[in-house]
C-alpha positions in Angstrom: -4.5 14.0 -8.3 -2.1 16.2 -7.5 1.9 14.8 -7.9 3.2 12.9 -5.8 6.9 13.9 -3.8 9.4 11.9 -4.0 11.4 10.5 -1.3 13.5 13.4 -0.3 16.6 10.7 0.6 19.6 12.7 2.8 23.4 11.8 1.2 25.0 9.4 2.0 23.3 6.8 4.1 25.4 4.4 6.4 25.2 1.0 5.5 27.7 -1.1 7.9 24.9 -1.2 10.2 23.1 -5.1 10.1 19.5 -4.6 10.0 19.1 -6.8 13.1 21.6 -4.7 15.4 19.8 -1.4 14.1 16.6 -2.5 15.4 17.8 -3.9 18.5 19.5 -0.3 19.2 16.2 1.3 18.2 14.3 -0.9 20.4 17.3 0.1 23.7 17.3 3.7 22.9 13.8 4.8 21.5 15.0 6.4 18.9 14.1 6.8 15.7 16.2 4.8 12.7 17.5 7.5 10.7 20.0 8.0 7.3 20.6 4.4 6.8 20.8 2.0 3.8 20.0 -1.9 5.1 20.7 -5.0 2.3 19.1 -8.2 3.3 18.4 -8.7 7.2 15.2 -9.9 8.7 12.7 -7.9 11.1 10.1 -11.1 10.9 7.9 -11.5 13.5 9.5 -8.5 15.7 7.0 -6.5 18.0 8.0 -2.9 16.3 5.1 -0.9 16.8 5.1 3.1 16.8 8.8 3.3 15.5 10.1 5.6 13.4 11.6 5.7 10.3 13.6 8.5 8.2 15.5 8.8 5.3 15.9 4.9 4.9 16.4 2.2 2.2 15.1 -1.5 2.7 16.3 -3.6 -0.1 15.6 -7.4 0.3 14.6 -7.2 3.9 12.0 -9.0 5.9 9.3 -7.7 7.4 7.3 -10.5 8.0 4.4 -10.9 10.4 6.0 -7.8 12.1 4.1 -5.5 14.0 4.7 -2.1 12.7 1.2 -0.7 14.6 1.4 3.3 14.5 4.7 3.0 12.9 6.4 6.4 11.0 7.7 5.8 7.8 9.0 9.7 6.2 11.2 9.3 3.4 11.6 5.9 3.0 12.2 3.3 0.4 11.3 -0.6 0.2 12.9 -2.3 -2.5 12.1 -6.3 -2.8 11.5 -6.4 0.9 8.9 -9.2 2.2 6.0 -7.3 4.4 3.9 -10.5 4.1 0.9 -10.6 7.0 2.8 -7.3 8.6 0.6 -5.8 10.9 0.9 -1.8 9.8 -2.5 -0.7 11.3 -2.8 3.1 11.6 0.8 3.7 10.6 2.2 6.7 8.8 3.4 6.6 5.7 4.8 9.6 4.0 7.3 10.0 0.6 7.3 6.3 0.9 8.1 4.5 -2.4 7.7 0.3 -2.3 9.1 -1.2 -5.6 9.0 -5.0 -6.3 7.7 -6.0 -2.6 5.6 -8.6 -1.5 2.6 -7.4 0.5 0.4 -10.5 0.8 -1.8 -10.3 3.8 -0.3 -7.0 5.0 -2.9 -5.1 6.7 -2.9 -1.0 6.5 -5.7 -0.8 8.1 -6.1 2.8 9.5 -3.3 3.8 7.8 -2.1 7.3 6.0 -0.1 6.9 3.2 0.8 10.3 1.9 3.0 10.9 -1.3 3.1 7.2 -1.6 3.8 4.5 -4.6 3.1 0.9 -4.4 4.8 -0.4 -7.6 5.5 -3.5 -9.4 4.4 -5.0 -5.8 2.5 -8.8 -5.0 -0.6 -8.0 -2.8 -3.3 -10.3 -3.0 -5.6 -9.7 0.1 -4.1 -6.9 1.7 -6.2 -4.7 3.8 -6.3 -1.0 3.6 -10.0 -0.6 5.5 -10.1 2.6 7.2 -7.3 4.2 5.6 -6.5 7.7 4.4 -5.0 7.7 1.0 -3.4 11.2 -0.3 -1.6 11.4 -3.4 -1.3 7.4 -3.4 -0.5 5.6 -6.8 -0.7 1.6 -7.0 1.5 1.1 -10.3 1.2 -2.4 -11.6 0.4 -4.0 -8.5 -1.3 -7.5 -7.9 -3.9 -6.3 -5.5 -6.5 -9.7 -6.2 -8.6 -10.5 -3.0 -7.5 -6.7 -1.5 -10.2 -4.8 0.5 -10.3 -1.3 0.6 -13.5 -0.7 2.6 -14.3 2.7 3.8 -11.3 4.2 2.8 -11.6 7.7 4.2 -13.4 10.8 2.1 -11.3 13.3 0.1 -8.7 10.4 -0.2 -6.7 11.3 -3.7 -5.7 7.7 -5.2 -5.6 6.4 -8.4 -4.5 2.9 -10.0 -2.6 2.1 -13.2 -2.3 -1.7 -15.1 -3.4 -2.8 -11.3 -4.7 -6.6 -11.0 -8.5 -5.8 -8.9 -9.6 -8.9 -9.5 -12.1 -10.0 -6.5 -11.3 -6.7 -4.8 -13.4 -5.3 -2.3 -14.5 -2.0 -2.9 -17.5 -1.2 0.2 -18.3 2.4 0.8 -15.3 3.4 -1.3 -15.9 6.1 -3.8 -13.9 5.0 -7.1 -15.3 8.7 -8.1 -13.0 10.0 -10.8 -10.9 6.7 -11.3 -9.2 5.6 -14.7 -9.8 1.6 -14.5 -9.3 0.9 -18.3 -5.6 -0.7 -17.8 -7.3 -2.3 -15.1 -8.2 -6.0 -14.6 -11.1 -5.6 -12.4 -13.5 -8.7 -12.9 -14.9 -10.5 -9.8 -14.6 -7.1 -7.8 -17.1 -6.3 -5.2 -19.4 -3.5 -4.1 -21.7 -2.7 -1.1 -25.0 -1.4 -3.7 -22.4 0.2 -7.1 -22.8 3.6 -6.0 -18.9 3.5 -5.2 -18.5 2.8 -9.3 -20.0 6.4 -9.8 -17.8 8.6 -12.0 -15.5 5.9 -12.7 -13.9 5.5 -16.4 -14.0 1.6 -18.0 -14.3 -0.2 -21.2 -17.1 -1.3 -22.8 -16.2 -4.8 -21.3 -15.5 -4.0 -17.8 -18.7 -2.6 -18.1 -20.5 -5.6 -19.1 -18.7 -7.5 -16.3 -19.5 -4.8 -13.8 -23.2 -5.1 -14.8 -23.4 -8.8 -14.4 -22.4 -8.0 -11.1 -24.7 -5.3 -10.1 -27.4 -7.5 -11.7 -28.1 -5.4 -14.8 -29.4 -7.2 -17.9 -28.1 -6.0 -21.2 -30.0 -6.9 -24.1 -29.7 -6.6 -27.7 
């Protein structure tokens, strides 16, 4: 995988702006939310879909249940924000970093993430069917229960000290995938062809045989 951009963040950012009167402005003016830096402030439950967002920084915001549907996300960073059950399907994330967030439930279906890492974030049962994943990195993430069916073809994504326990892997090529810092028992697979090329230990692949139903003797 090639490397992945960083956020190319604009100096400085306003941050006198209240998350909930930026939004509400956003919402009057259709206009995309641009060069600020928001600290706490809530965006739960809001109906946000196909808004944009450039050269921002969320730190401890909430996103819950939003609807963020098509959404834009270019240069952005989420820093112990709560996207719990947000709805991002087919949104665009690109140069996106999300450090320490919680992401239970969140659904990317459809998504693009491009130059994107998920880091140090909770995730149990998020959804990323569907989605395009280029130069993605999930960086000790709890991503138990996740599905990541049919992710697209030629998607570039890789995962480091990552919890996959009782993941969903169906019609997702793990071709080329490093799973050794990986915790990955309980997973999931359509037939194992999407565990073809992938790297593991000699115990993960004991565990992933007892799944495919492969009996190792001796």
């Amino acid at each position: 995988m090639t490397r992945i951009l960083p956020p190319a963040l604009e100096q400085p950012l306003e941050q006198a702006v209240p998350l909930e009167e930026a939004l509400a402005l956003q919402t009057a003016f259709d206009q995309p939310l641009r060069g600020f830096s928001f600290h706490g402030g809530s965006a739960a439950g809001q109906a946000l879909e196909k808004a944009e967002y450039k050269n921002c920084v969320f730190t401890n915001c909430r996103f819950t249940g939003a609807a963020l549907s098509g959404a834009w996300f270019c240069d952005v960073v989420f820093q112990n924000c709560d996207l719990s059950g947000a709805r991002l399907l087919d949104a665009t994330f690109q140069r996106v970093r999300m450090q320490g967030c919680k992401l239970s439930g969140a659904n990317f279906g459809g998504a693009f993430l491009s130059d994107t890492v998920i880091e140090d974030c909770v995730a149990p049962s998020a959804v990323f069917s569907e989605a395009a994943l280029k130069s993605v990195l999930f960086l000790r993430a709890d991503l138990r229960g996740a599905f990541f069916g049919d992710i697209r073809r030629r998607s570039q994504f890789r995962f480091e000290h990552c919890h996959l326990e009782q993941a969903e892997f169906l019609r997702t090529s793990l071709n080329g995938q490093d799973l050794t810092t990986c915790e990955i028992a309980g997973a999931a697979f359509a037939d194992g062809t999407e565990l073809r090329g992938a790297k593991v230990t000699a115990l993960q692949a004991c565990e992933l045989a007892k799944l495919l139903g492969v009996v190792i003797e001796g």
